[in-house]
C-alpha positions as CSV (number, residue, x, y, z in Angstrom):
1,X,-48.5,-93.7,93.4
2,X,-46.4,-92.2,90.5
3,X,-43.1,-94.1,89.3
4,X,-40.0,-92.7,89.9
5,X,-37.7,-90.6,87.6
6,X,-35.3,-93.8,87.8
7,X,-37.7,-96.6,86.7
8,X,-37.2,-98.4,83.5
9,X,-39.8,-96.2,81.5
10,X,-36.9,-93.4,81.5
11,X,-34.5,-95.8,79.7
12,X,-37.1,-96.7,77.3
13,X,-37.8,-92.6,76.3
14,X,-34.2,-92.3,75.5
15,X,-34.8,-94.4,72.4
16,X,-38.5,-92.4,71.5
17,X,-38.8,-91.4,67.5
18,X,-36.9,-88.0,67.3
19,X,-33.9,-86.1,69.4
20,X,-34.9,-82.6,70.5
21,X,-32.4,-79.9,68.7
22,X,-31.6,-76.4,70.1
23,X,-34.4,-74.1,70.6
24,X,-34.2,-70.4,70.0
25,X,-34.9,-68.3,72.8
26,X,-38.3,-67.3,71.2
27,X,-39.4,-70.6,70.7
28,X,-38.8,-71.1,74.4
29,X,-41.2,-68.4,75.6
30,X,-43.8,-69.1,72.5
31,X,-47.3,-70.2,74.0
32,X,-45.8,-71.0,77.4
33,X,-47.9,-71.4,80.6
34,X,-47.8,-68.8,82.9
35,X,-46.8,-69.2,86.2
36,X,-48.7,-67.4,88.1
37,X,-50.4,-68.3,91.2
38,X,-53.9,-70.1,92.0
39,X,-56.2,-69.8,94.6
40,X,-55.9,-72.7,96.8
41,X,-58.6,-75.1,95.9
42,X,-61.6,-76.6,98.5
43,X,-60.2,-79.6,99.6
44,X,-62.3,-82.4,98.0
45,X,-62.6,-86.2,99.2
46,X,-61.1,-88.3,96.6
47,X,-62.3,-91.4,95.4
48,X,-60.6,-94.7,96.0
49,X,-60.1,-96.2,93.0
50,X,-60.8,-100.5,91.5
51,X,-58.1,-101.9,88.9
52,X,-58.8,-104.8,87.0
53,X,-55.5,-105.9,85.6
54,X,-54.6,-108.1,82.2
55,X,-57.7,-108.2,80.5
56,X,-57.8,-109.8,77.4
57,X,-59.2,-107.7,74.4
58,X,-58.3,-108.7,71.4
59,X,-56.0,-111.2,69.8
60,X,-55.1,-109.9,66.1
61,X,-53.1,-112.4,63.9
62,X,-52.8,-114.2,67.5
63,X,-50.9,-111.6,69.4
64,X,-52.7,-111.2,72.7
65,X,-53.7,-107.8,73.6
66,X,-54.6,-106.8,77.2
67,X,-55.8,-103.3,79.2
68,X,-55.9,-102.2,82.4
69,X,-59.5,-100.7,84.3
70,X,-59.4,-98.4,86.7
71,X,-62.8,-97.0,87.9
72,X,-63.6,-94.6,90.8
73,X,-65.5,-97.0,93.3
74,X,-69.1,-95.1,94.6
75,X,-69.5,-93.2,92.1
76,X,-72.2,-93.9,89.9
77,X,-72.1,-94.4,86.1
78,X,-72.5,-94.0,83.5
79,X,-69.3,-93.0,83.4
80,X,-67.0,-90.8,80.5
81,X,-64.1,-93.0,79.4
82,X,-60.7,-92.4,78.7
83,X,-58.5,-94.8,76.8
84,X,-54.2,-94.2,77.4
85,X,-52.1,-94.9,74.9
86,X,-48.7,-96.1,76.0
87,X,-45.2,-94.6,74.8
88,X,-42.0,-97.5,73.7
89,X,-40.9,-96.1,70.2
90,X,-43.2,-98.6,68.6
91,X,-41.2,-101.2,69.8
92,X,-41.1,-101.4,73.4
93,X,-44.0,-101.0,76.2
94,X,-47.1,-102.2,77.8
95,X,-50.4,-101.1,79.3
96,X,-49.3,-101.9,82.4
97,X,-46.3,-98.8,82.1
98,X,-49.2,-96.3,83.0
99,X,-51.0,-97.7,85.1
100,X,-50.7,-95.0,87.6
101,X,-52.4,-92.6,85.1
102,X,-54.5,-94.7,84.9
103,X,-55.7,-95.0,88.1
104,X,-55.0,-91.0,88.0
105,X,-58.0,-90.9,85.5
106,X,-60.4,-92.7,87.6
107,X,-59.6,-90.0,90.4
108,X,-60.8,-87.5,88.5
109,X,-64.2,-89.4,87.8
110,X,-63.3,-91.3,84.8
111,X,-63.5,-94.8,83.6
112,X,-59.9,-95.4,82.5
113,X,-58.0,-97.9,80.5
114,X,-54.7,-98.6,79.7
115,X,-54.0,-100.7,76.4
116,X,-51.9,-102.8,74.7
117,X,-50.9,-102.6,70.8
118,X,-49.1,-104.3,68.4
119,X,-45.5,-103.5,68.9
120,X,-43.2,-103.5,65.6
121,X,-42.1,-105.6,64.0
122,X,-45.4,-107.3,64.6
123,X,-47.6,-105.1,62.8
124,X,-46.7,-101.6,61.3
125,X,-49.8,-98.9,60.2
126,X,-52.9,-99.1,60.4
127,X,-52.0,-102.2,62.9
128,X,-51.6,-100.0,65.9
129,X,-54.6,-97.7,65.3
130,X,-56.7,-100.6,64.7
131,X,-55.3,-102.1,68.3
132,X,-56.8,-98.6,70.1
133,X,-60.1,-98.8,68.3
134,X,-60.8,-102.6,69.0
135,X,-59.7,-101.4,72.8
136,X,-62.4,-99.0,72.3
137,X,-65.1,-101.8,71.0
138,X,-63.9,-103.8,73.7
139,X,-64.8,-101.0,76.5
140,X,-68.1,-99.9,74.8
141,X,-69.7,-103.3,74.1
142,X,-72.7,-103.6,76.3
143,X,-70.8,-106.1,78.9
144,X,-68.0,-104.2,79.6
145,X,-70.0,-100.8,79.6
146,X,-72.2,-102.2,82.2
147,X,-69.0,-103.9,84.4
148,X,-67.4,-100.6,84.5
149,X,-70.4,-98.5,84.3
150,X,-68.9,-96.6,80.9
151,X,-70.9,-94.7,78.5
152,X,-70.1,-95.3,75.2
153,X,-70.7,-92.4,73.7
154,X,-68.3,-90.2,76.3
155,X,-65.0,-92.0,75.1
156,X,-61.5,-89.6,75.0
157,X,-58.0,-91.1,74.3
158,X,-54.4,-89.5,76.2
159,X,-51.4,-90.7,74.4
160,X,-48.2,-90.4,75.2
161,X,-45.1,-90.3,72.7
162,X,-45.8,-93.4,70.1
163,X,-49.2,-93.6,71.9
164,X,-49.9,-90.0,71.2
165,X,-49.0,-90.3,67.2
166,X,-51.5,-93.6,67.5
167,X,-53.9,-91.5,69.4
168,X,-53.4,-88.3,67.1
169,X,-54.1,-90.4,64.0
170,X,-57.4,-91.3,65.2
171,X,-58.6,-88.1,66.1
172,X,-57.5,-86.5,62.6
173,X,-58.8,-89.4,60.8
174,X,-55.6,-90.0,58.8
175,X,-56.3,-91.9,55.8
176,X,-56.4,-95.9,56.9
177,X,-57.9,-95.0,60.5
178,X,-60.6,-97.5,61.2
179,X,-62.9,-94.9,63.2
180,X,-63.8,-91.3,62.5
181,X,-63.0,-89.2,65.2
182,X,-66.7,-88.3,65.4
183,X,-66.4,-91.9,67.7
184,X,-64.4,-89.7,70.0
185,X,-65.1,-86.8,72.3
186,X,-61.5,-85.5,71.8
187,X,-58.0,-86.1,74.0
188,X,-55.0,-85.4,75.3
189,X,-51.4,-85.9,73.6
190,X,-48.1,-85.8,75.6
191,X,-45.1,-85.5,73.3
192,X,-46.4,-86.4,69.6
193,X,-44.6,-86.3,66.2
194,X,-47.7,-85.1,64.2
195,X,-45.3,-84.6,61.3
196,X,-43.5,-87.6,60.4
197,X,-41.5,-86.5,57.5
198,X,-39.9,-83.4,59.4
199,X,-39.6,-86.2,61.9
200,X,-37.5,-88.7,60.3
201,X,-35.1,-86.6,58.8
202,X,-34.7,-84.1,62.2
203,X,-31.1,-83.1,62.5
204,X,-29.6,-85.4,65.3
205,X,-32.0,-88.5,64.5
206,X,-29.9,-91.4,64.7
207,X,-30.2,-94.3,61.9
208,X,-32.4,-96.6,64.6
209,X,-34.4,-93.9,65.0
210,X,-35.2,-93.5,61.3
211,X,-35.7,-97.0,60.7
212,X,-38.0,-97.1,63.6
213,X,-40.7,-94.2,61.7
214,X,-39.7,-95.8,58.3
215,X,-41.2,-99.1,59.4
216,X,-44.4,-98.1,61.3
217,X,-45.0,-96.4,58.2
218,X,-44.2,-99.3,55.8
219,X,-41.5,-97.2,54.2
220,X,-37.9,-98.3,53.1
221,X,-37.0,-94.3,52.1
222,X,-37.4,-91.2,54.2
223,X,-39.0,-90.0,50.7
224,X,-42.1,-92.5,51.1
225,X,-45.4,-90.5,50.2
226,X,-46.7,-93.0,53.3
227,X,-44.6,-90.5,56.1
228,X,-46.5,-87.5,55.0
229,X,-49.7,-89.9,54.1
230,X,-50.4,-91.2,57.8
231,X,-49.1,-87.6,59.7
232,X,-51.5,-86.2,61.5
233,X,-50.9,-82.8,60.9
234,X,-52.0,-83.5,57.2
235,X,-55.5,-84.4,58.0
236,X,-56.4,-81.8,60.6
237,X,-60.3,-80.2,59.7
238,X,-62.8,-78.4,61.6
239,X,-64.7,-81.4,62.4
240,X,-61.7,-82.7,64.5
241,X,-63.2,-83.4,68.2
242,X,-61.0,-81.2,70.9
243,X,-57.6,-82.1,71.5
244,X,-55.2,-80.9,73.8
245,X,-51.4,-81.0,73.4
246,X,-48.0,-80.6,75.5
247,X,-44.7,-80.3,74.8
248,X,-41.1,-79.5,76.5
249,X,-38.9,-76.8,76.0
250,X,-35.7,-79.2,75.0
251,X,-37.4,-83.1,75.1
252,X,-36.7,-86.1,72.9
253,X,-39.6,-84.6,70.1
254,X,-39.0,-81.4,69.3
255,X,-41.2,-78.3,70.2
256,X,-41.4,-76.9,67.0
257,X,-43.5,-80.3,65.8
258,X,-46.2,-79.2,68.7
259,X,-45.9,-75.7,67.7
260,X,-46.9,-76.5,64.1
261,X,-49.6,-79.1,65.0
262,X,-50.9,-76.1,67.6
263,X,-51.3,-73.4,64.5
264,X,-52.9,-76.2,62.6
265,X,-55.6,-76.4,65.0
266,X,-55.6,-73.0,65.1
267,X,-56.2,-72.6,61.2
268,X,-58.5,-75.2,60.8
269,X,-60.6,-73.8,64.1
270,X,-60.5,-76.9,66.1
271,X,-61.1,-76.4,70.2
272,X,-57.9,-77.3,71.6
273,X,-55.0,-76.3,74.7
274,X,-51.4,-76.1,74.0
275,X,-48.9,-76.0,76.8
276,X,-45.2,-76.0,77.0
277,X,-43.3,-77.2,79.9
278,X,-40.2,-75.5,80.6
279,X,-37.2,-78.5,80.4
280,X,-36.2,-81.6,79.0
281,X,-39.3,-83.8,80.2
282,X,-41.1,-86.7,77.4
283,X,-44.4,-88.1,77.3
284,X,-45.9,-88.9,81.1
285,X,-43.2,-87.1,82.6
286,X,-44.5,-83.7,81.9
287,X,-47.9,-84.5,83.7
288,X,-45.8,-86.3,86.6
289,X,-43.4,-83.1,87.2
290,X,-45.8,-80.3,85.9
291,X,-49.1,-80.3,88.1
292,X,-50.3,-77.3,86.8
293,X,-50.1,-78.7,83.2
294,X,-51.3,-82.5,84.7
295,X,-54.1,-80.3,85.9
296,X,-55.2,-78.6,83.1
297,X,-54.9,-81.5,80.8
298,X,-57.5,-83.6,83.3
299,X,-59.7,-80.0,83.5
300,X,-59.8,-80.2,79.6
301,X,-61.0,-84.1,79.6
302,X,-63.7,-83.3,82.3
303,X,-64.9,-80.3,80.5
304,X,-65.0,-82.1,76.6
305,X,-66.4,-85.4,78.6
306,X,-69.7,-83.7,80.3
């Protein structure tokens, strides 16, 4: 069951890396979904659906890190993966926040997992990139691959806000990402700052906010060669897997950081979706109020998982 617009998660969002600014009316209509009808799908028999909770992963520097499974039961594996990145400004969150798209995930015939990272002040970059990838280790060591009939080799990430700029860093390779993206089939990112300079110094950020980027960068200065370092727009090539992004009209990051990451992709000639949802919804909320966009975004995973 999805949460609620009033749960806690919505509290948390209000404090994500960036304030969204005024949009011009043509950035408003630029790349937007279209909303015309669909035939009504066959009605298909969904699976039910097996959660393992608090699983211990990994333990870096002593801080416990746990995940979530969720696999489709009777269906046989092996099984694509996907590995969701929670949202929390870097400093709030849990795996257990998205554990209904998790279970989402295994619906559509996935092995899904939702994972905990480092929050700061704990550990700044690489720290929370290195957290996904040993999630990743974790889920694709023979043991666990067998347990939850994964296939190591089929693994996509979804991120969401801070979990979508950890998630986007992996599959650009940013310089200090432990893995290549080769290691992934692609993803899905809800809501990402891919450029972190533009980011930090975004007309309405507040100070907390800019402290917030400065330190899960390492920097003291919004002029750090780290911000622009670690950005994932700045490491986009044509070997980058497929990724697929999502944005709102007037959210908490604004559209215009999507629409540069989307002609990135573009130049570099990397398979990808962009949609834009008309409003003010962050992160998970887009893919819980939009269906047509939750749909496509679980289409895109099937397709780049086969």
């Amino acid at each position: 069951m999805r949460p609620s617009g009033s749960r806690r998660r919505v509290r948390l969002a209000i404090r994500s890396l960036v304030l969204a600014p005024a949009l011009t009316t043509a950035l408003l209509l630029a790349g937007c979904t279209t909303g015309a009808s669909a035939p009504t799908p066959t009605p298909t028999r969904t699976p039910a659906v097996e959660v393992a909770h608090d699983l211990d992963f990994a333990s870096p520097g002593g801080t416990p890190l746990k995940l979530d499974a969720c696999t489709p039961k009777g269906v046989a594996g092996p099984l694509p993966a996907v590995v969701i990145v929670h949202s929390g400004s870097f400093i709030e969150g849990a795996h257990g926040d998205l554990d209904w798209l998790c279970e989402e995930g295994a619906r559509h015939g996935f092995a899904a997992f939702t994972v905990d990272y480092r929050l700061l002040p704990a550990a700044h970059f690489p720290g929370q990139l290195d957290d996904v990838a040993s999630a990743v280790d974790w889920i694709s060591a023979a043991a666990q691959a067998k347990r939850f009939r994964v296939d190591p080799k089929r693994v996509a990430l979804l991120g969401t806000s801070a979990g979508a700029i950890i998630s986007s860093g992996l599959l650009t390779g940013v310089p200090g990402s432990p893995v290549k993206p080769s290691r992934f089939v692609g993803g899905a990112l809800l809501s990402a700052a891919y450029d972190l300079p533009a980011a930090a110094t975004q007309a309405g950020t507040t100070q907390e906010e800019v402290k917030v980027a400065l330190e899960y960068a390492g920097c003291s200065t919004t002029d750090c060669p780290a911000l622009k370092t670690i950005s994932a727009i700045n490491s986009v090539d044509r070997s980058d897997p497929p990724i697929f992004l999502a944005n709102s009209t007037n959210e908490l990051v604004p559209l215009p950081q999507a629409t540069a990451m989307d002609a990135a992709l573009k130049a570099a000639g990397v398979q990808h979706e962009f949609h834009i949802a008309q409003g003010t919804d962050h992160a998970e909320f887009i893919v819980q109020n939009h269906p047509d966009i939750d749909a496509a975004m679980w289409a895109f995973l099937t397709k780049i998982a086969r």
